[in-house]
Each structure stands twice: as C-alpha cells, then as structure tokens.
Backbone as JSON, one array per atom type, in Angstrom:
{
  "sequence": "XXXXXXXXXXXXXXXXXXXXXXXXXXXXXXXXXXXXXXXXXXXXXXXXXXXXXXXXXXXXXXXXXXXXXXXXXXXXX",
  "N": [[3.65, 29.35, 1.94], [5.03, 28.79, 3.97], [4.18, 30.12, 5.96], [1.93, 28.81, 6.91], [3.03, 26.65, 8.13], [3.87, 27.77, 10.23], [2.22, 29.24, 11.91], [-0.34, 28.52, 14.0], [-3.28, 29.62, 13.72], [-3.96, 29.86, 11.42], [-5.55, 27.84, 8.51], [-5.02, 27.02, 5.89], [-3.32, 27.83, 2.75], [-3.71, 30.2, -0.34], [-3.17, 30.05, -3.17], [-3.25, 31.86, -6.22], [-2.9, 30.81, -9.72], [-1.06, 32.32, -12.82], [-2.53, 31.34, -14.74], [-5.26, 30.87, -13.92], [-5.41, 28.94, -11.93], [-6.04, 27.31, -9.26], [-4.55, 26.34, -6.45], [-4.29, 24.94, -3.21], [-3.08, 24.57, -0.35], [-2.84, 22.88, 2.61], [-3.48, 21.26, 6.18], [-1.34, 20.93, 7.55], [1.37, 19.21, 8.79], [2.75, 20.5, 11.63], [4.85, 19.8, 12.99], [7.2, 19.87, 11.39], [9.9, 21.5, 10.54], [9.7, 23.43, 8.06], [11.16, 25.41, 6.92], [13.6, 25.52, 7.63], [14.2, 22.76, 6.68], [13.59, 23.51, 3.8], [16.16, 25.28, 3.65], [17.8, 23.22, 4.18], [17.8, 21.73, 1.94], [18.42, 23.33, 0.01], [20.83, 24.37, 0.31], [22.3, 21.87, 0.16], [21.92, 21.5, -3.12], [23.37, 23.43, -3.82], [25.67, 23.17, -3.13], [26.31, 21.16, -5.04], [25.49, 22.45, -7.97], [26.6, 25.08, -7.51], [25.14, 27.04, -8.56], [22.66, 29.72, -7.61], [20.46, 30.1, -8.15], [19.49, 27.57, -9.53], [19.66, 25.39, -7.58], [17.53, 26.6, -5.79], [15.58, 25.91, -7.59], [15.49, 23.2, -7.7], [15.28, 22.46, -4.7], [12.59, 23.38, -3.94], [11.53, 21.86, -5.67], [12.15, 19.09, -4.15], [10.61, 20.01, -2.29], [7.94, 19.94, -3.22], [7.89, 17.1, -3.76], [7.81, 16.04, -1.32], [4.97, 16.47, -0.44], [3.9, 13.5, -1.26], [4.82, 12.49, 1.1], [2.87, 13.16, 3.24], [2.86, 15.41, 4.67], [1.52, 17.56, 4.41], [-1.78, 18.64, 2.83], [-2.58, 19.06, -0.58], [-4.58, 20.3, -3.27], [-5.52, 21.18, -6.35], [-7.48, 23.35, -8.27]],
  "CA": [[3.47, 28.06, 2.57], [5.7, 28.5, 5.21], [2.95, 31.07, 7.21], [0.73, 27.76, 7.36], [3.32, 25.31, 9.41], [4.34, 27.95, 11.02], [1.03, 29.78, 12.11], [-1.68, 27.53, 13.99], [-4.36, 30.54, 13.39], [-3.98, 29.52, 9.46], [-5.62, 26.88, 8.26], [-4.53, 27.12, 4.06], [-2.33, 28.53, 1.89], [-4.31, 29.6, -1.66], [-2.2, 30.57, -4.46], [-3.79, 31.39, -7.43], [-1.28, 30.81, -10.92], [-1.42, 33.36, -13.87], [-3.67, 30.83, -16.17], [-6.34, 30.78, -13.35], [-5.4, 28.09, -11.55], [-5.7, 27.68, -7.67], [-4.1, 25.92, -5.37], [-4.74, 24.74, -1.81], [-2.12, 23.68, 0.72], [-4.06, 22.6, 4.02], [-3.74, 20.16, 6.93], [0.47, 20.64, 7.55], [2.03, 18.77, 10.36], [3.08, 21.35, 12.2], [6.47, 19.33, 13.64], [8.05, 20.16, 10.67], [10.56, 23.02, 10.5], [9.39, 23.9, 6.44], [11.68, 26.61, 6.42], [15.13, 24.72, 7.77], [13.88, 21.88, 5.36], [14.67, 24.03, 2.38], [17.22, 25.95, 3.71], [18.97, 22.42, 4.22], [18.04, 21.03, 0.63], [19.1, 24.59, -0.99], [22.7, 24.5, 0.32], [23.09, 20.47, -0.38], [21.95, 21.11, -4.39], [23.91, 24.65, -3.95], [26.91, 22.23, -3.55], [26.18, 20.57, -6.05], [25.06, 23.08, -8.74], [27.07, 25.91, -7.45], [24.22, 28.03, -8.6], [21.83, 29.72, -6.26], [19.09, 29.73, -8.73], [19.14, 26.24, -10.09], [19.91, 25.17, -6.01], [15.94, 27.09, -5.23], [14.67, 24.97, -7.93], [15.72, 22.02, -6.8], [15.01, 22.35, -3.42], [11.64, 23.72, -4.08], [11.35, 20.44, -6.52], [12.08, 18.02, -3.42], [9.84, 20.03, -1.11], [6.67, 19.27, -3.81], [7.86, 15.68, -3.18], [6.95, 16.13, 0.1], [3.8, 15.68, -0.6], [3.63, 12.03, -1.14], [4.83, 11.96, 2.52], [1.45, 13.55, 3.72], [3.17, 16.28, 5.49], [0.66, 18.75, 3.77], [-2.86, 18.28, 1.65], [-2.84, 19.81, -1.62], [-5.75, 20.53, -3.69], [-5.56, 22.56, -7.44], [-9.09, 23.43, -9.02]],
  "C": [[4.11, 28.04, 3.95], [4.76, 29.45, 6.4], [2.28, 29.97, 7.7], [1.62, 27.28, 8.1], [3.5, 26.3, 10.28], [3.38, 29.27, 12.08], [-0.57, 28.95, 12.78], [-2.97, 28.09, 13.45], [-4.99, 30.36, 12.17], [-4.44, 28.19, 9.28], [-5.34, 26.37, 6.78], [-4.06, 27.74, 3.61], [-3.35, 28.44, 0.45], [-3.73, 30.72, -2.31], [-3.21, 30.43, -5.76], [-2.58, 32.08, -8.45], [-2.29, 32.2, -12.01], [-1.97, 32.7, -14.42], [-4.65, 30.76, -15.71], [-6.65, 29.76, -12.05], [-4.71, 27.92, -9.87], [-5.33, 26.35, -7.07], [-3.98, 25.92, -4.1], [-3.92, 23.61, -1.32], [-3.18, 23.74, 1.84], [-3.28, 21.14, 4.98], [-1.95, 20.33, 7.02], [0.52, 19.96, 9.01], [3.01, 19.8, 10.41], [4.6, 20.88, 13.01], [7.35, 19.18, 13.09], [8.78, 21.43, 10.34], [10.3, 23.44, 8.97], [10.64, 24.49, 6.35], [13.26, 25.98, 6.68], [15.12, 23.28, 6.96], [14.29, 22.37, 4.17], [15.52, 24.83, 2.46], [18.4, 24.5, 3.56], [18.8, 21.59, 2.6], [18.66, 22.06, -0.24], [20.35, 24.37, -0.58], [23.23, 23.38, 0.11], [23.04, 20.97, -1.55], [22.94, 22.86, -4.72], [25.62, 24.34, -3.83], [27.06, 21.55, -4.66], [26.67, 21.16, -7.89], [25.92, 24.25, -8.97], [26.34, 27.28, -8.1], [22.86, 28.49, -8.23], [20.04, 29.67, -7.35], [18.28, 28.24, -9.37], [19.08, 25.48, -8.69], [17.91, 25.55, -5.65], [15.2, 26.01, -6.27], [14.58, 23.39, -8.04], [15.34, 21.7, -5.43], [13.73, 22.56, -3.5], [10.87, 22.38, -4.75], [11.07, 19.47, -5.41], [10.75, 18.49, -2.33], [8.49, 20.01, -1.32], [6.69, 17.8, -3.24], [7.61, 15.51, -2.0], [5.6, 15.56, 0.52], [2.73, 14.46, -0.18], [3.79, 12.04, 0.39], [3.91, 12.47, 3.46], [1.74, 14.5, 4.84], [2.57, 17.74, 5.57], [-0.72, 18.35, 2.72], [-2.61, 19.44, 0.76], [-3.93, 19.33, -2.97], [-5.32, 21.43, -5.05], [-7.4, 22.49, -8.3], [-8.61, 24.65, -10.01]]
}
C-alpha cells in the first residue's frame, strides 16, 4: 500500500488473500505521508503494549480505519 501514495505512476494496490479473496486499494490522497502515519501509531501502541508485534497490529488496525476518512478507495471481490 505504501508504493500507491507514494508512487503517482500506480494507480492500485491488489492483494489477493489465501481463501481467494482480492482486494483493491485505489484513489489515495497522495498528501498523506502513509508510511510516517504508521510509524507514528506503531510507537504510540508500542508504548502502550510494550510489544512490537501487538504495537503492528494495532497500528495496522487504525490505518484500516482510515478508510472511513476517504483517504483511500477499497474494493474486495
């Protein structure tokens, strides 16, 4: 995901899951740093948690919530 904000050339990110199931990031506002976004939610819940793996899924958690704030289209078929 982070190749798309940070790539104009790219227009989607498509992940497909191990049950078959694809996913389509598209349309990012590009005036978002993605990548210093979860670097700064990983080291708040890495305070928190004090563990770096429960910290990634947390941060990874808020940066789905993202979402809602239309900072990315996502699509699963």
């Amino acid at each position: 995901m982070k190749t798309l904000f940070v790539n104009d050339d790219i227009e989607a990110s498509i992940a497909v899951g191990h049950n078959g199931m694809v996913h389509i990031v598209s349309n990012p506002d590009r005036t978002i740093d993605i990548e210093k976004l979860y670097e700064s939610l990983y080291f708040e819940y890495k305070e928190i948690y004090a563990n770096s793996e429960i910290a990634k899924i947390y941060a990874l958690d808020d940066l789905d919530d993202l979402y809602d704030l239309k900072i990315f289209d996502y699509e699963s078929r």
